[in-house]
Every structure is written in structure tokens, then in C-alpha cells.
PDB file of N, CA, C and O in Angstrom, chain B, residues numbered from 101:
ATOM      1  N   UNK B 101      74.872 143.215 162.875  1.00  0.00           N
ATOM      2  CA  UNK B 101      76.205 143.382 163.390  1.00  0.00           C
ATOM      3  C   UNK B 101      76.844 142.015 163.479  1.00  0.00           C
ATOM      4  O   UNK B 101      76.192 140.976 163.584  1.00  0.00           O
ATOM      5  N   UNK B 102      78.004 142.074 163.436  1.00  0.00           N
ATOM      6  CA  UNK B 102      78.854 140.622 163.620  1.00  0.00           C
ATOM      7  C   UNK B 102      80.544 141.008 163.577  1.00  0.00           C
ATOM      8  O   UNK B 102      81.235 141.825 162.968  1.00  0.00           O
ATOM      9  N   UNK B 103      80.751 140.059 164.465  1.00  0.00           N
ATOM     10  CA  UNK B 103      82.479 140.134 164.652  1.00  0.00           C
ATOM     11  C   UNK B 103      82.931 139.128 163.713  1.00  0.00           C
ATOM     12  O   UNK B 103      82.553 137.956 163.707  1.00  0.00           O
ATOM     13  N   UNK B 104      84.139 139.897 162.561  1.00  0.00           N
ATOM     14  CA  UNK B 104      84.749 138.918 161.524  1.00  0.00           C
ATOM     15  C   UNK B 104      85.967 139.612 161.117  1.00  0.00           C
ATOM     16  O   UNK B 104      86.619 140.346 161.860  1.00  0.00           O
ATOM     17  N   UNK B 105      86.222 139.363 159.983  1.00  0.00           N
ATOM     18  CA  UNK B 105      86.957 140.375 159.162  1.00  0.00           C
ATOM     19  C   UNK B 105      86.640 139.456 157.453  1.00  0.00           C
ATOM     20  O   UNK B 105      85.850 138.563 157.145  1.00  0.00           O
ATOM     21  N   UNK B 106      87.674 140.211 156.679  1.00  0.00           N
ATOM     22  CA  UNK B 106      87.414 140.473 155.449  1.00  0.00           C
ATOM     23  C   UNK B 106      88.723 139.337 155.161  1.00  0.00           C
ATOM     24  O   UNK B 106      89.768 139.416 155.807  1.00  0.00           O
ATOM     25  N   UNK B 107      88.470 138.158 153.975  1.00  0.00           N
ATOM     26  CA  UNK B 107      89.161 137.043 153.593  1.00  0.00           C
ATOM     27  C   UNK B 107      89.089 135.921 153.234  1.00  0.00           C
ATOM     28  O   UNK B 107      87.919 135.558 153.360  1.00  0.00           O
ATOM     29  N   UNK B 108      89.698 135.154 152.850  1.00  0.00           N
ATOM     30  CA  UNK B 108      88.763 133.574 152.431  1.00  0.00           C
ATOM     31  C   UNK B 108      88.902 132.858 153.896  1.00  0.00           C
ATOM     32  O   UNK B 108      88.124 131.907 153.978  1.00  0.00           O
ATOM     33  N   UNK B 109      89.803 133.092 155.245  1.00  0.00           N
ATOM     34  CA  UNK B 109      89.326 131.936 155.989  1.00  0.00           C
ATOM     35  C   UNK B 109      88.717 132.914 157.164  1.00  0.00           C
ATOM     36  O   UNK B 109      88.691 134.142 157.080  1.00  0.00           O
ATOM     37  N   UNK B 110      88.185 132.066 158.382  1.00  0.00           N
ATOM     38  CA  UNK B 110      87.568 133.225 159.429  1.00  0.00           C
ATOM     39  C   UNK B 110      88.622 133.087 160.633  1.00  0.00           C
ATOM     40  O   UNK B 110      89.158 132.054 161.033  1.00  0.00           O
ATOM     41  N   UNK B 111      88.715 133.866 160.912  1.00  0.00           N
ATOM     42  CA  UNK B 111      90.014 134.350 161.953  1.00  0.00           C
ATOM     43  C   UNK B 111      89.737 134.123 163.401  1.00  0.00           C
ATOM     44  O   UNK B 111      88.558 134.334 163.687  1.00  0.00           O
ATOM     45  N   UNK B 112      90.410 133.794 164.282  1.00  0.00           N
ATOM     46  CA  UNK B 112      90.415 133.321 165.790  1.00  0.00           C
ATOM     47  C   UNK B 112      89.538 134.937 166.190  1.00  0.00           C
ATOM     48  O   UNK B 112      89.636 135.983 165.549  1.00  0.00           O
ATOM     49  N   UNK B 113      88.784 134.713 167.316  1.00  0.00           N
ATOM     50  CA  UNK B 113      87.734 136.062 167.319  1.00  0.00           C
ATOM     51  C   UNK B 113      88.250 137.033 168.014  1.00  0.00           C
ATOM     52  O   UNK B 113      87.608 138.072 168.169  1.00  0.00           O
ATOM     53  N   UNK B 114      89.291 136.894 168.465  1.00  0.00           N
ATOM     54  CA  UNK B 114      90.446 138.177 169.365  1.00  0.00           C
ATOM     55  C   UNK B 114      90.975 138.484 168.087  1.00  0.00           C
ATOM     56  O   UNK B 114      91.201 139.691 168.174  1.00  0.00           O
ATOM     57  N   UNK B 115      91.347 138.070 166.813  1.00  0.00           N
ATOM     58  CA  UNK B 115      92.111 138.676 165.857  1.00  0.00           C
ATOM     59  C   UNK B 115      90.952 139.404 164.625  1.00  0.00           C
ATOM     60  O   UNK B 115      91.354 139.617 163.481  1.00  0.00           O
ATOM     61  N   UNK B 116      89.634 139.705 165.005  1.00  0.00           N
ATOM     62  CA  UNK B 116      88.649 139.889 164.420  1.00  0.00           C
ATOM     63  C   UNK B 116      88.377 141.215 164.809  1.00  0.00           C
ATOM     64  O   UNK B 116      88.857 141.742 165.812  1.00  0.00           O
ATOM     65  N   UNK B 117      87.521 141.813 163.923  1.00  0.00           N
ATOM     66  CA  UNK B 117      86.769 143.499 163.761  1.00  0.00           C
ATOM     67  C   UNK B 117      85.475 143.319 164.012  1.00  0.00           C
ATOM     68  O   UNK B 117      85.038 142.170 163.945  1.00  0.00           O
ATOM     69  N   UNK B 118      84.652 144.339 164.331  1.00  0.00           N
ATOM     70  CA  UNK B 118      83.306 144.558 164.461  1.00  0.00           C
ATOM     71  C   UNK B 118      82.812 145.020 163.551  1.00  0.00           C
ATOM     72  O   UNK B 118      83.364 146.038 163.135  1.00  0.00           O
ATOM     73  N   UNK B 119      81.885 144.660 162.991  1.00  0.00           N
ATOM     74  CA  UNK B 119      80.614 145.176 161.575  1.00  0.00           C
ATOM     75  C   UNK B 119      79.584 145.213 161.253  1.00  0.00           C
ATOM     76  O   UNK B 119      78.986 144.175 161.534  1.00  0.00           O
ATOM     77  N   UNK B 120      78.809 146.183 160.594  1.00  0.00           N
ATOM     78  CA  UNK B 120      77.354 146.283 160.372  1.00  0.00           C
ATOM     79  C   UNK B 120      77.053 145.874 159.212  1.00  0.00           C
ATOM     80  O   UNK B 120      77.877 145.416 158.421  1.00  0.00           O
ATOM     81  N   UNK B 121      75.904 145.993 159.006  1.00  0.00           N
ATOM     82  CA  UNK B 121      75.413 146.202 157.930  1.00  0.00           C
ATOM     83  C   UNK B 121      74.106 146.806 157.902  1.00  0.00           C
ATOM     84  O   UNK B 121      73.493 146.447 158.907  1.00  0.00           O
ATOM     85  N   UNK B 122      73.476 147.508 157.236  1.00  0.00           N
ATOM     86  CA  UNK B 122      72.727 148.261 157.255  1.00  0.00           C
ATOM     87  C   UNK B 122      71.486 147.946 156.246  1.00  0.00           C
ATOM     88  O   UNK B 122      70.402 148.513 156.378  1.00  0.00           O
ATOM     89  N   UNK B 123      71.812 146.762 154.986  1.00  0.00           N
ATOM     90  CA  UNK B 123      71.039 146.494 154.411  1.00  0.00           C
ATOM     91  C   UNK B 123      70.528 145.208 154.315  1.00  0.00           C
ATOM     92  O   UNK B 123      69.956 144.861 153.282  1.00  0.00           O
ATOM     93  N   UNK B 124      70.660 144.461 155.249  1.00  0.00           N
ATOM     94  CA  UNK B 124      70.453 143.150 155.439  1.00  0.00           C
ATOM     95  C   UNK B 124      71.629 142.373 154.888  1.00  0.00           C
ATOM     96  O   UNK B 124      71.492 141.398 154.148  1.00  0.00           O
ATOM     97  N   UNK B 125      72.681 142.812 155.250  1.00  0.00           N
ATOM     98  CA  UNK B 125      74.064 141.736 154.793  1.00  0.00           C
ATOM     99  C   UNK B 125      74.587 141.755 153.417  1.00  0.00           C
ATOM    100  O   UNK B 125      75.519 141.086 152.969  1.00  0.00           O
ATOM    101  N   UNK B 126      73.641 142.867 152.639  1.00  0.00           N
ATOM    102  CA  UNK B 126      74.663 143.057 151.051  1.00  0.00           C
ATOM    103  C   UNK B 126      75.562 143.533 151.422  1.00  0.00           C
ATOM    104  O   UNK B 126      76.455 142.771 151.050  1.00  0.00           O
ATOM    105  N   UNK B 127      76.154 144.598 152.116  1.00  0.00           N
ATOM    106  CA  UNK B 127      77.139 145.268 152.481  1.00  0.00           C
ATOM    107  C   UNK B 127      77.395 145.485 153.646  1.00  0.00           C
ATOM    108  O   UNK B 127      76.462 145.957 154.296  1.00  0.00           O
ATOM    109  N   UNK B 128      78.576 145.268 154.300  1.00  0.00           N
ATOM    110  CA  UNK B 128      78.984 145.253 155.380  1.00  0.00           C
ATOM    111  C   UNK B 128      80.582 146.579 155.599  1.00  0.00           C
ATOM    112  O   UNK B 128      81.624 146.739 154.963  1.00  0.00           O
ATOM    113  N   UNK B 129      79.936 147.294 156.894  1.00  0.00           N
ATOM    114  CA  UNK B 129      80.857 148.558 156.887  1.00  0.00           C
ATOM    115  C   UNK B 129      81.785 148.692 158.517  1.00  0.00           C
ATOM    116  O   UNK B 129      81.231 148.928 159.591  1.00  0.00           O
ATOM    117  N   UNK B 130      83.312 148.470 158.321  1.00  0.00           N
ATOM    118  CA  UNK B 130      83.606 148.060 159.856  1.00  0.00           C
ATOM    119  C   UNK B 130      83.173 149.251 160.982  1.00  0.00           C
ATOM    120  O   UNK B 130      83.136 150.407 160.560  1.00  0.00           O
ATOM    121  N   UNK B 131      82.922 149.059 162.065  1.00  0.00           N
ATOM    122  CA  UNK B 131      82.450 150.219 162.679  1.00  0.00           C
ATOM    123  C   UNK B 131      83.223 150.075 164.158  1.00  0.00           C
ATOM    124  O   UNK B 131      82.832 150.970 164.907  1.00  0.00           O
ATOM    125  N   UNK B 132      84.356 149.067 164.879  1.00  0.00           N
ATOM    126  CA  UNK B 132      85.365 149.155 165.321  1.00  0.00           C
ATOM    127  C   UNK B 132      86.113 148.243 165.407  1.00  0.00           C
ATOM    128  O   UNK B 132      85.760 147.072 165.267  1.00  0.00           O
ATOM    129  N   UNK B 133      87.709 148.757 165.744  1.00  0.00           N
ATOM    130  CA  UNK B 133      88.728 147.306 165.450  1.00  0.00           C
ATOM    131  C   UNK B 133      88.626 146.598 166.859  1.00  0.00           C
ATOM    132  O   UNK B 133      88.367 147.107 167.950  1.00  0.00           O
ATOM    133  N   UNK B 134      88.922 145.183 166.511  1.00  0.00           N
ATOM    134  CA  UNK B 134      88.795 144.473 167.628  1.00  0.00           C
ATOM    135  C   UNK B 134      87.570 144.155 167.476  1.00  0.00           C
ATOM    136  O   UNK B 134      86.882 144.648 166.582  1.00  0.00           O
ATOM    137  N   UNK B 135      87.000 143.027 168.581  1.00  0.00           N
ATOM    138  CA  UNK B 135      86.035 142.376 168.742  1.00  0.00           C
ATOM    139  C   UNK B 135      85.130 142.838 169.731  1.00  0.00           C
ATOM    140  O   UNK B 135      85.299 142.714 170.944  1.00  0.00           O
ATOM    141  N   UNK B 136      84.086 143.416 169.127  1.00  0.00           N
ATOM    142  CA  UNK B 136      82.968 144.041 170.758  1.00  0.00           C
ATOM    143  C   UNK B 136      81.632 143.524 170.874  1.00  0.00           C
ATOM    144  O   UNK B 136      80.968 142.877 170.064  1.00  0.00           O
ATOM    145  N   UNK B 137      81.362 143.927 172.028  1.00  0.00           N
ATOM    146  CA  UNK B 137      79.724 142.988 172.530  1.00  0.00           C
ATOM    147  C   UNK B 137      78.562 144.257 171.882  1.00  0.00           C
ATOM    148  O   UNK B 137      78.907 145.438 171.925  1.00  0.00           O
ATOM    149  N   UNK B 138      77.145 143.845 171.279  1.00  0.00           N
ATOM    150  CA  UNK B 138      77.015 145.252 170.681  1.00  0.00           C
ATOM    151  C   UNK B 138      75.120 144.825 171.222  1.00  0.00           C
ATOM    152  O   UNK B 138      74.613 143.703 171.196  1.00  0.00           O
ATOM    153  N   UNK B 139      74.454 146.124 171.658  1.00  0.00           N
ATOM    154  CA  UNK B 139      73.076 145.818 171.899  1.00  0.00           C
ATOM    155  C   UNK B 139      72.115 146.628 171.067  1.00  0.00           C
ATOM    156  O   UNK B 139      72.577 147.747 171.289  1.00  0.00           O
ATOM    157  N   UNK B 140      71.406 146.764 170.509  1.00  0.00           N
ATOM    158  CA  UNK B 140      70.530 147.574 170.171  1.00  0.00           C
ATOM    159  C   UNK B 140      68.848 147.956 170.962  1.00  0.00           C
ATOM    160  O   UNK B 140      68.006 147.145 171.347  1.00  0.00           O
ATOM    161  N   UNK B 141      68.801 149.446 171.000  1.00  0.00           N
ATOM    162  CA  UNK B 141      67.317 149.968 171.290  1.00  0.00           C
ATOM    163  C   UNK B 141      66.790 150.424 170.698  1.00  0.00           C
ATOM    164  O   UNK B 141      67.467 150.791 169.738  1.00  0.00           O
ATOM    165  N   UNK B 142      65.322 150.838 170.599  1.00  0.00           N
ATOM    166  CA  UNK B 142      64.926 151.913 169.890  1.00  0.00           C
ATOM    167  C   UNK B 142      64.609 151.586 168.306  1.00  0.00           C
ATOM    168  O   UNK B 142      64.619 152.395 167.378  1.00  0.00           O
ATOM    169  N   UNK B 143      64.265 149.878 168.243  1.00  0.00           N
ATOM    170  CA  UNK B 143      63.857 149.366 167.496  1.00  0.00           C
ATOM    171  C   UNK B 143      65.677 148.974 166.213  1.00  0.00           C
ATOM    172  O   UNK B 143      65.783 148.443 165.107  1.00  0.00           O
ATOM    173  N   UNK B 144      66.285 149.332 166.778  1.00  0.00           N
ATOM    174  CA  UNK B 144      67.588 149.644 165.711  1.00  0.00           C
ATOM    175  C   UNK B 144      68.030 150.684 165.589  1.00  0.00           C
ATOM    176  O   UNK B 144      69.112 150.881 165.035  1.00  0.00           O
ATOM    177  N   UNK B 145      67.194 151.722 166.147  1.00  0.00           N
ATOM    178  CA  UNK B 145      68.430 153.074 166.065  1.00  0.00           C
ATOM    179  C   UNK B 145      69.497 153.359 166.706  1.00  0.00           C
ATOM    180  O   UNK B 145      70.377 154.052 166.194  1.00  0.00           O
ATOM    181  N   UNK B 146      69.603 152.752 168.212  1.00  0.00           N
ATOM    182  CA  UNK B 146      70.449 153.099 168.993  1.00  0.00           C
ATOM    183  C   UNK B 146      71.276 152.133 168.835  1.00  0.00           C
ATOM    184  O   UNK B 146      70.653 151.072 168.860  1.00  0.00           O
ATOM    185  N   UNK B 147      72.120 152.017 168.720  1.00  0.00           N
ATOM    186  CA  UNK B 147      73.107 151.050 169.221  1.00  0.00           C
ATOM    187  C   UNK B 147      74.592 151.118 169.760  1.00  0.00           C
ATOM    188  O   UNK B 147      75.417 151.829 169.186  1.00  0.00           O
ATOM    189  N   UNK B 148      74.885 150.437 170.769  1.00  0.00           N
ATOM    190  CA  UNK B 148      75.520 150.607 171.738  1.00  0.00           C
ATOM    191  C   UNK B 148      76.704 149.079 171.652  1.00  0.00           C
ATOM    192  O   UNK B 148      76.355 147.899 171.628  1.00  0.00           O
ATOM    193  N   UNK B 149      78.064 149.610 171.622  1.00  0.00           N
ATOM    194  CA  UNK B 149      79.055 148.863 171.854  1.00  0.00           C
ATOM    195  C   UNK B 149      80.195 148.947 172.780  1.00  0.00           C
ATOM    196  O   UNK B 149      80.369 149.986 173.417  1.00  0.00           O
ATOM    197  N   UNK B 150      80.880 148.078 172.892  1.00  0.00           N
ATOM    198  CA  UNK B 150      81.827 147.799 173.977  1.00  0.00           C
ATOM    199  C   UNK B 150      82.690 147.231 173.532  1.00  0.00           C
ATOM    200  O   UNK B 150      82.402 146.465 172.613  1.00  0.00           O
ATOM    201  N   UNK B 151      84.284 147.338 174.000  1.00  0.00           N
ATOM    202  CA  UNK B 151      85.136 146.250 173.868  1.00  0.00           C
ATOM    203  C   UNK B 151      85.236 144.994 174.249  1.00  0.00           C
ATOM    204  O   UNK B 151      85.337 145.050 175.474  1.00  0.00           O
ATOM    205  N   UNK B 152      85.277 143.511 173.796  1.00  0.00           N
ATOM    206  CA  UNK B 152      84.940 142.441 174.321  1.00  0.00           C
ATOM    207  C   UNK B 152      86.329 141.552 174.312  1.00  0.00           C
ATOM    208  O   UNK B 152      86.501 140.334 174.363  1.00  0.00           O
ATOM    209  N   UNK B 153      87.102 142.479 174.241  1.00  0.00           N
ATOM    210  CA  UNK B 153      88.956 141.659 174.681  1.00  0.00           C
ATOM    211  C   UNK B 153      89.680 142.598 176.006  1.00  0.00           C
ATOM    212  O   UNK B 153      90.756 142.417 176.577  1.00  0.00           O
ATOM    213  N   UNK B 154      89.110 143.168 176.124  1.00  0.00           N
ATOM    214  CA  UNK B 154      90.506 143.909 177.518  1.00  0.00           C
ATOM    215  C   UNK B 154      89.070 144.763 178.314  1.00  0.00           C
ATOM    216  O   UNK B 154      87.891 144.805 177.961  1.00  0.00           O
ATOM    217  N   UNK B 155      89.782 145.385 179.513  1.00  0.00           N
ATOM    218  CA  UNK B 155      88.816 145.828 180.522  1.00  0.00           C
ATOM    219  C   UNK B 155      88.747 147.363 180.078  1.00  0.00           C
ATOM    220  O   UNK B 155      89.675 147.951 179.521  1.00  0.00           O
ATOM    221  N   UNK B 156      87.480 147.939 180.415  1.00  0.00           N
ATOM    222  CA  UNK B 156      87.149 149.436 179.955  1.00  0.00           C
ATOM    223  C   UNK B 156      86.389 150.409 180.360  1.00  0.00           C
ATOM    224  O   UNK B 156      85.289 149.921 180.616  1.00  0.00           O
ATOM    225  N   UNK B 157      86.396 151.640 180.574  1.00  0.00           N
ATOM    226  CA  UNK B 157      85.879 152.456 181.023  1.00  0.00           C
ATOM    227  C   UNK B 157      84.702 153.155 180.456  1.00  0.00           C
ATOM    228  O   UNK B 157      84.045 153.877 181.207  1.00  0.00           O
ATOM    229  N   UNK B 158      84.410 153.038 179.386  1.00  0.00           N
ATOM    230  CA  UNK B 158      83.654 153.504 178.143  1.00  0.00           C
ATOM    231  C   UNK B 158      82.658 152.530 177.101  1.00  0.00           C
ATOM    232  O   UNK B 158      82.584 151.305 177.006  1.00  0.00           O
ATOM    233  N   UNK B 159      81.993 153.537 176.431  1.00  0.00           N
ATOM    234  CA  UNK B 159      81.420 152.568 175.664  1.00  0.00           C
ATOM    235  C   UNK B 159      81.075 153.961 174.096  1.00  0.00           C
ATOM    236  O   UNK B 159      81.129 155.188 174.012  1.00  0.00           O
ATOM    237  N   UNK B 160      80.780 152.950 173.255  1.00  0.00           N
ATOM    238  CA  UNK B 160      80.481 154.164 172.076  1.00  0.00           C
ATOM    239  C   UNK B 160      79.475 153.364 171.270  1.00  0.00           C
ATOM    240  O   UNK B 160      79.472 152.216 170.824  1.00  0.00           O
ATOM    241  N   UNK B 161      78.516 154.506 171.238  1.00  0.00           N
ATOM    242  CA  UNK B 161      77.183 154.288 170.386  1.00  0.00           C
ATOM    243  C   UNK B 161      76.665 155.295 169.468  1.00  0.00           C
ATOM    244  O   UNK B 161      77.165 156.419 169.515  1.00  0.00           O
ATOM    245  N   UNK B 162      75.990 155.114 168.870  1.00  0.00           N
ATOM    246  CA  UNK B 162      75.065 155.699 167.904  1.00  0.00           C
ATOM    247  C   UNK B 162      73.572 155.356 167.889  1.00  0.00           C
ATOM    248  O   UNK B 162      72.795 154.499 168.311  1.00  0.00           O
ATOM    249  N   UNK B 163      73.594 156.655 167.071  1.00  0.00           N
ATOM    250  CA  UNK B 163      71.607 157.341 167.492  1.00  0.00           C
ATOM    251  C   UNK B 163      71.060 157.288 166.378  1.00  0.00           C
ATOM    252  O   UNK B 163      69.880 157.613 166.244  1.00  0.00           O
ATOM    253  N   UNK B 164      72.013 156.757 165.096  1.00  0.00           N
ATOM    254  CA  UNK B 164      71.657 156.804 164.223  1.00  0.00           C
ATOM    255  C   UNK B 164      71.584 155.785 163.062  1.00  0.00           C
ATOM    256  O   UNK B 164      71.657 155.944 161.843  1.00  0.00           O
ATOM    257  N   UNK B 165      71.426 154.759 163.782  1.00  0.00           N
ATOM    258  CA  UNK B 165      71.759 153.515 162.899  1.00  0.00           C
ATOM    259  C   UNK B 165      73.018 153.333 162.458  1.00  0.00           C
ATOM    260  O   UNK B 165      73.154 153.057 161.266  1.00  0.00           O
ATOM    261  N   UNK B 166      73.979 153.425 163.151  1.00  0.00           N
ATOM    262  CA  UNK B 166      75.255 153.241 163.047  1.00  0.00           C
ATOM    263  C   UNK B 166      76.040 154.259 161.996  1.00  0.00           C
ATOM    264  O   UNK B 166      77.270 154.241 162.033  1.00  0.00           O
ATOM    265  N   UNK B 167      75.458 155.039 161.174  1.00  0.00           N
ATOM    266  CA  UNK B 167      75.629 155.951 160.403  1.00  0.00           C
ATOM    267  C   UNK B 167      77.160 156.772 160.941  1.00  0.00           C
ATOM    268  O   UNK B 167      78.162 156.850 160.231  1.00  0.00           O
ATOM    269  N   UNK B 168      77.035 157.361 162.413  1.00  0.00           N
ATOM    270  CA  UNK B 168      77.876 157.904 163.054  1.00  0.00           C
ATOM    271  C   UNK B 168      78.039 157.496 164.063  1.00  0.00           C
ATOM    272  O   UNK B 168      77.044 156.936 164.524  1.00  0.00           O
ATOM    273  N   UNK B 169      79.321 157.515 164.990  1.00  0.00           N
ATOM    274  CA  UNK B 169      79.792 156.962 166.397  1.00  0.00           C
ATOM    275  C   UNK B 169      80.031 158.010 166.941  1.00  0.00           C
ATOM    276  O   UNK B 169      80.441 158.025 168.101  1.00  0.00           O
TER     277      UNK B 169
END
């Protein structure tokens, strides 16, 4: 996972997206806008994110290797 976006320069990290990758960094798939704090359990299956620019009530994860949110 890593906060970036897609371009030749890298962007101030409030103006940045959240992203996976699933195959060791050949491909990278955004999985939410904005910049979030992200943990994993369950060896990598679970993973669990948050918004990391404004205050929040929620959080959204997946059970499935990021496959689905």
C-alpha cells in the first residue's frame, strides 16, 4: 500500500490517493481518494483503512486482500 498518485512529479500528500498493489509493485490499483493510514492482519488478508486528512467516524476494510471494500 502507499499514498501517491499517477504522474511524472509526486504531489504534496493531502493532494494524493491511496494504493495497492497486489503483486509486489508491478501494478498498482487505487483503492481510496485522498490520503489514508492503512494496517494489515491476518498475515495480509485483512486490511483496514482510514482517512488521514479530516476527522471520522468510520473506517473501511477488506477480507480479501483488498480485492473488495
Amino acid at each position: 500500500m502507499g499514498v501517491g498518485h499517477f504522474g511524472e512529479y509526486l504531489l504534496p500528500y493531502d493532494e494524493c490517493d491511496t494504493f495497492l498493489s497486489r503483486d509486489g509493485g508491478l501494478t498498482w490499483k487505487m483503492v481510496a481518494e485522498g490520503a489514508h493510514k492503512y494496517e494489515f492482519g491476518d498475515m495480509g488478508n485483512l486490511i483496514v483503512i482510514v482517512d488521514d486528512e479530516k476527522a471520522v467516524d468510520h473506517l473501511r476494510w477488506s477480507k480479501d486482500q483488498g480485492a473488495t471494500w
